[in-house]
N, C-alpha and C positions, 0 to 999 in steps of 0.2 A: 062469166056472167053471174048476178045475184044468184045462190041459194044452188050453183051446183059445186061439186066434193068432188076430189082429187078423184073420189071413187066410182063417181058415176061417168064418166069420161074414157071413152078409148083413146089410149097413148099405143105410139109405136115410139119404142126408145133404142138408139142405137149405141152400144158401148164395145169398150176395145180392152182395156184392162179393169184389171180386176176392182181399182178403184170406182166402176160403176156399178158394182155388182148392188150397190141399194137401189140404184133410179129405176134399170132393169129390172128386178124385183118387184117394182112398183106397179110398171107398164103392164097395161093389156095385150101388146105384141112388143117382145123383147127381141132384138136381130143382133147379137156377136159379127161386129163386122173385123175384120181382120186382129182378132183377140188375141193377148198371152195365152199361151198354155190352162195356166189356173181357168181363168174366165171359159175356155174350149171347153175344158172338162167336164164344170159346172153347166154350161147349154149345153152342151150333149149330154148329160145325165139329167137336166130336163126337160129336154124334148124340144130346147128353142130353137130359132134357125140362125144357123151361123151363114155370115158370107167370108171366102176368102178374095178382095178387090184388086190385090194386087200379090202377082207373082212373085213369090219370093226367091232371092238373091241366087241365082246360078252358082254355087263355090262351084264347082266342078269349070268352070272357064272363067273364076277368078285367081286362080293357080299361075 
């Protein structure tokens, strides 16, 4: 709508890799949904909330 900023708006942005680490940055609630590594580190060193959605790969009975 006329006359409101990216900045007066609450976003919830959901990102996975590190390539979103601008939009997230950006958001008023940022959520790491099943992130790389990098991305993990960076929301848990700032306090954002991570999800992990999907179980990752059992190797232990891909043998």
């Amino acid at each position: 709508s006329r006359g409101r900023t990216w900045d007066d708006t609450i976003t919830i942005c959901y990102g996975d890799s590190i390539n979103d680490l601008p939009l997230l940055e950006r958001a008023t609630h940022p959520v790491v949904t099943n992130g790389d590594a990098r991305l993990i580190g960076i929301a848990k060193h700032r306090g954002w909330q991570t999800l992990q959605l999907f179980a990752a790969p059992d190797t232990a009975s891909a043998a």
